[in-house]
C-alpha positions in Angstrom: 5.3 1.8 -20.0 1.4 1.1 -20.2 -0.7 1.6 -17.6 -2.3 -1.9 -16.5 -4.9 0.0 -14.0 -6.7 3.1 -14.7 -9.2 3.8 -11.9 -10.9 7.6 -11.9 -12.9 9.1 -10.0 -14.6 6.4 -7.9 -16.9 6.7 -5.2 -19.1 3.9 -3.5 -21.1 3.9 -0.7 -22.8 1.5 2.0 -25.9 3.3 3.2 -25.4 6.7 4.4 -21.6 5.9 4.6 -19.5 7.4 1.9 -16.8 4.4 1.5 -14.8 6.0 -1.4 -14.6 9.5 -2.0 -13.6 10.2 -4.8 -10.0 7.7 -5.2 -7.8 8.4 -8.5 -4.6 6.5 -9.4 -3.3 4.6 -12.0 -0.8 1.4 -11.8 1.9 1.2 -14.8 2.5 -2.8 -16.0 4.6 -4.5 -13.6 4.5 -2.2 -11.1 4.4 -3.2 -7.8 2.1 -1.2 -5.7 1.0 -1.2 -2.2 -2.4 0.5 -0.7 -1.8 1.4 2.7 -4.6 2.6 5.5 -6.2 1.6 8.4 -8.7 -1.0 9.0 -12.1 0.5 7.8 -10.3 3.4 5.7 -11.8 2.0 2.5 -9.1 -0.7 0.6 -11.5 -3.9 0.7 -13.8 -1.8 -1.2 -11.6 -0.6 -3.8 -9.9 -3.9 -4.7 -13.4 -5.4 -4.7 -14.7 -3.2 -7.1 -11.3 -3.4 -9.5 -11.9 -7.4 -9.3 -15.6 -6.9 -10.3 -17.0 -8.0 -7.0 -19.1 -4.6 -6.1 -20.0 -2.0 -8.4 -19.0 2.0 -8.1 -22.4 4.7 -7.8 -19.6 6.6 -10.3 -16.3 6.6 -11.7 -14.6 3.8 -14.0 -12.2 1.5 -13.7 -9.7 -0.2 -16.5 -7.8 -3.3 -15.9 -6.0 -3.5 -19.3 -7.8 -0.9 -20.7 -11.5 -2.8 -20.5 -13.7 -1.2 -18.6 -14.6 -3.3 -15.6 -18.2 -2.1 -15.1 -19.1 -2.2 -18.7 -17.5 -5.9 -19.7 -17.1 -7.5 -16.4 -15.8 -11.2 -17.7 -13.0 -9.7 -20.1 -11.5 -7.8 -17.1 -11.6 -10.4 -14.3 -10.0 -12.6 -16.7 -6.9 -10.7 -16.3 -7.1 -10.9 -12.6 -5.7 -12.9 -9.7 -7.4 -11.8 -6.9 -6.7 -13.6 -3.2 -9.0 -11.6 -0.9 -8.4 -11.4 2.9 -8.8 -14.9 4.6 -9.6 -16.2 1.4 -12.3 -18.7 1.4 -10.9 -22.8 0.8 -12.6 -25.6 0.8 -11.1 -27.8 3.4 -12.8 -30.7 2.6 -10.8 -30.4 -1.0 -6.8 -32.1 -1.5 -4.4 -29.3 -2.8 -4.4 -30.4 -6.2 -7.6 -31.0 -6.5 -8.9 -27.3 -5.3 -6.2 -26.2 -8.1 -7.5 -28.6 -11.0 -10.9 -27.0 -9.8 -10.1 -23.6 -10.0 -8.7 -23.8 -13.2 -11.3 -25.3 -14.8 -13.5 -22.8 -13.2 -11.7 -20.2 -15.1 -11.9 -21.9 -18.0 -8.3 -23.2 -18.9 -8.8 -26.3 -20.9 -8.5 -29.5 -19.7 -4.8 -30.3 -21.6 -3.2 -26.7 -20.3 -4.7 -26.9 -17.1 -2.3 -29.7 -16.0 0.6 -27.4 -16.7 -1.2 -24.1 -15.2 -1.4 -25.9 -12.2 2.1 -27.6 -12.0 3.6 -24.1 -12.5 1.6 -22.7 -9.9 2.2 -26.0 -7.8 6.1 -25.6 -7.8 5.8 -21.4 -7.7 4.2 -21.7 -4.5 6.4 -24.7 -3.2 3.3 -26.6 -2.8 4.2 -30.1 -4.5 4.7 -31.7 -1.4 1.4 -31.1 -0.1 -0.6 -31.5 -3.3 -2.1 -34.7 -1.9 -3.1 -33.4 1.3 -6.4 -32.0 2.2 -7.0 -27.8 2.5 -8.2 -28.7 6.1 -4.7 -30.1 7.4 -2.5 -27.0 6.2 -0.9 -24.4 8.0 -2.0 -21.2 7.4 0.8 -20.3 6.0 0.6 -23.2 3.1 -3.4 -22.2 3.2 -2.2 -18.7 1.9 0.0 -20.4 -0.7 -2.8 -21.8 -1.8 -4.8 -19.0 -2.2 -2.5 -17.1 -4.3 -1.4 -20.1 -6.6 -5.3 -20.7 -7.8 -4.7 -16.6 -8.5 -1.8 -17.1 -10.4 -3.4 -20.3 -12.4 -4.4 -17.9 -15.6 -1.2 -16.2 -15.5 -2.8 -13.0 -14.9 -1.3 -10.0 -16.0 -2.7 -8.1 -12.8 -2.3 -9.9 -9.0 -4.7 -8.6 -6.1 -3.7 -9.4 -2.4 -5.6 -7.9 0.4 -3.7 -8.1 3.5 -1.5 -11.2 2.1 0.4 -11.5 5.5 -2.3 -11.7 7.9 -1.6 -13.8 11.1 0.9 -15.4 9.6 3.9 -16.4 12.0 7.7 -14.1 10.9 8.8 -17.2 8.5 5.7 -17.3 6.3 5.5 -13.2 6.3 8.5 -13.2 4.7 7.9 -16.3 2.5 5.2 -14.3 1.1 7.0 -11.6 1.1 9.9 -12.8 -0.8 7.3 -14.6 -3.4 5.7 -11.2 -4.2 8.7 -9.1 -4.7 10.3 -12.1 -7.1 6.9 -11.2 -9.7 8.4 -7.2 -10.1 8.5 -6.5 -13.5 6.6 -9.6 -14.7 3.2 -9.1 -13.3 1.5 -6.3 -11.9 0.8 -6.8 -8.5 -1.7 -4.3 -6.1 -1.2 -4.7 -2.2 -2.9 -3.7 0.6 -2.2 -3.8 3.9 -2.3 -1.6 6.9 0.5 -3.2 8.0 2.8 -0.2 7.4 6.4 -2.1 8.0 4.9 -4.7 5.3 3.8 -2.4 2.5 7.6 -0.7 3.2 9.4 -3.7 2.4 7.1 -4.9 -0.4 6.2 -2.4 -2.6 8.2 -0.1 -5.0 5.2 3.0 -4.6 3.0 3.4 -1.6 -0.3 4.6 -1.9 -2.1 5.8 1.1 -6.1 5.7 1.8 -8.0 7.2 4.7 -11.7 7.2 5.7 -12.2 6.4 1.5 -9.7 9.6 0.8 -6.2 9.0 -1.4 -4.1 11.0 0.5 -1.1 10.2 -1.9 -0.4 7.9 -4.6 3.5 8.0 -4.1 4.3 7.9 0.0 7.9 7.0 -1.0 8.6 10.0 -3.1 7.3 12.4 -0.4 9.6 11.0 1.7 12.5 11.4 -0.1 11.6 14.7 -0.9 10.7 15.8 2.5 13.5 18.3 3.7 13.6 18.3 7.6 16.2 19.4 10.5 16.3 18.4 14.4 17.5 21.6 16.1 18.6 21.7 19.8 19.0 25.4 21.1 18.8 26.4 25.0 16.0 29.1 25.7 12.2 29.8 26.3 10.3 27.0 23.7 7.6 29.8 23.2 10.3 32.9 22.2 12.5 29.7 20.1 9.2 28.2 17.9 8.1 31.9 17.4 11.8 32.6 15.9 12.2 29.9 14.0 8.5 30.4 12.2 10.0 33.9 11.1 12.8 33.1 9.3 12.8 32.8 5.3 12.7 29.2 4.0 11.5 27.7 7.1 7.8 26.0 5.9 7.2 24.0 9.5 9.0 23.9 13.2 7.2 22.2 16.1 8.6 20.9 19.6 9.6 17.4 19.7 10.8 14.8 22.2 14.4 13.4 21.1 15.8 10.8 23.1 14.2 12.3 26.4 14.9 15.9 25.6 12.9 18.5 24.1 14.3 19.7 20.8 12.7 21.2 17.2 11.7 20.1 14.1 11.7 22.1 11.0 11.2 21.3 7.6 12.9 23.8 4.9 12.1 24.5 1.4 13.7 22.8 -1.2 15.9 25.0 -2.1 16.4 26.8 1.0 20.3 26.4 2.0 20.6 25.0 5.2 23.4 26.9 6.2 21.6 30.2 5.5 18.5 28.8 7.9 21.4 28.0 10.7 23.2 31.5 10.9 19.5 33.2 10.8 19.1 31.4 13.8 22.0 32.3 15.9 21.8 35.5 14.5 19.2 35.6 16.4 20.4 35.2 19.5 19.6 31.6 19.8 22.1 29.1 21.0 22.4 26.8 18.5 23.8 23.4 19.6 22.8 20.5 17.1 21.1 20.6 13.8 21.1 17.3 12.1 18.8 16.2 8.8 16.1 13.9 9.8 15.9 10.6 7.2 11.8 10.8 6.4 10.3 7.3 6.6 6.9 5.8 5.3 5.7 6.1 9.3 6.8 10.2 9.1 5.0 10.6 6.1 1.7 8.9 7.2 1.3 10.3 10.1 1.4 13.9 8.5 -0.5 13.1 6.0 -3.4 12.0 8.0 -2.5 15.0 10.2 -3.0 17.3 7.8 -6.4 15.4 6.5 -7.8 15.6 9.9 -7.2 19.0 10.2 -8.3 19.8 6.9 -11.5 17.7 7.7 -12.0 19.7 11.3 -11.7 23.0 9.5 -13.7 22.7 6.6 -16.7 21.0 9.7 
């Protein structure tokens, strides 16, 4: 399948502040992908840039293979962006904001009254078309927001932090309405909401302090291979064991439902029972060894682990 975003290389900065350092991915055509970091770590940025809102010191972006930079109007044309607490005018009725939007895109006057039905009833917003902006819930306010986005029919959807202070029913109305566009629209998320990006998003991409850490979260944690050990003895003698035998990459201490037990992580193709009678072999009292299900959490926090300490070192 064809890629829909191509961004390579990009770096911006705010002052003496490095934003983006750097950030390579690309996003295949009705893929949907979620940007996960923390608040600061760089996401605004970058999905103000792809929309055409800032521009990079370096790199290039592609929405559709046009180059955002170099024709600007071509690319946000293929864009629905809904930044975070998107600006509304209150003073506006429903339908009226959408009529407005679409003929600020430039969808003629005859389609626009069937650009904004769809959107209308894709959003379930035909009830409160006659209503102004001001009186909504912010959970119709986000509906809104992402129907003038969808207006164009837009082969590429933006959403930075879609879910924001909304209450658990609206979350997962949005929710729900994103996942429904898989494989019809391209849709980029972010979020540093990590439960949400889980439940949305088919590939996880994590950012930190403007670094990509990973474009694929998910596949690293299906592909992490880890054990929770519990064997009686000195921790010291036990961690300094474990570290020496073949096809064991990791092992730390870790608290396990209040007592102390080990984490290792194995090489792919190290057989696990070969790791477990190295270890009694040893001497050790072996009492549990079970495999540890990675999560999107397990895999963040070592990633931005390892970051940090790569960061500390190299200071």
């Amino acid at each position: 399948m064809a890629d829909c975003v191509v961004v390579d290389r990009l770096l911006k900065r705010y002052g003496r502040r490095l934003a983006v350092r750097g950030v390579s991915f690309a996003i295949e055509e009705g893929e949907i992908v979620g940007l996960l970091g923390p608040n600061g770590s760089g996401k605004s940025t970058i999905l103000r840039i792809l929309g055409g809102y800032l521009s990079p010191i370096a790199g290039t972006v592609r929405i559709a293979g046009i180059d955002v930079t170099a024709d600007s109007l071509a690319a946000r044309n293929r864009i629905g962006y809904v930044a975070e607490d998107a600006p509304l005018y209150d003073g506006m009725r429903v339908g009226e904001f959408l009529y407005f939007m679409a003929a600020i895109k430039g969808v003629p006057g005859r389609a626009a009254r069937g650009a904004v039905t769809a959107a209308a009833e894709r959003l379930d917003l035909c009830k409160v078309l006659g209503m102004p902006i001001g009186k909504l819930s912010r959970g119709y306010r986000q509906r809104v927001a992402i129907a003038q986005a969808l207006i164009t029919d837009p082969p590429l959807l933006i959403l930075d932090e879609p879910t924001n202070a909304l209450d658990a029913y609206q979350v997962i109305a949005v929710r729900t309405l994103i996942r429904s566009l898989a494989g019809r629209r391209t849709v980029l998320v972010a979020s540093h909401v990590l439960s949400e990006i889980e439940r949305i998003a088919s590939r996880v991409m994590i950012l930190v302090d403007g670094r990509l850490l990973t474009t694929d979260a998910m596949r690293e944690a299906c592909h992490a291979w880890q054990f929770r050990l519990r064997i009686g003895g000195s921790a010291p003698a036990i961690l300094a064991g474990l570290r020496g035998i073949p096809g064991i990459v990791a092992a730390a201490t870790e608290l396990s439902e209040g007592a102390e037990s080990y984490r290792i992580e194995l090489a792919p193709t190290q057989p696990v029972a070969e790791v477990a009678r190295a270890i009694v072999g040893q001497g050790f009292a072996l009492s549990e060894l079970t495999q540890i299900k990675p999560d999107l959490e397990g895999v963040f926090l070592d990633l931005t682990r390892r970051a940090a300490s790569v960061e500390a070192e190299a200071a």
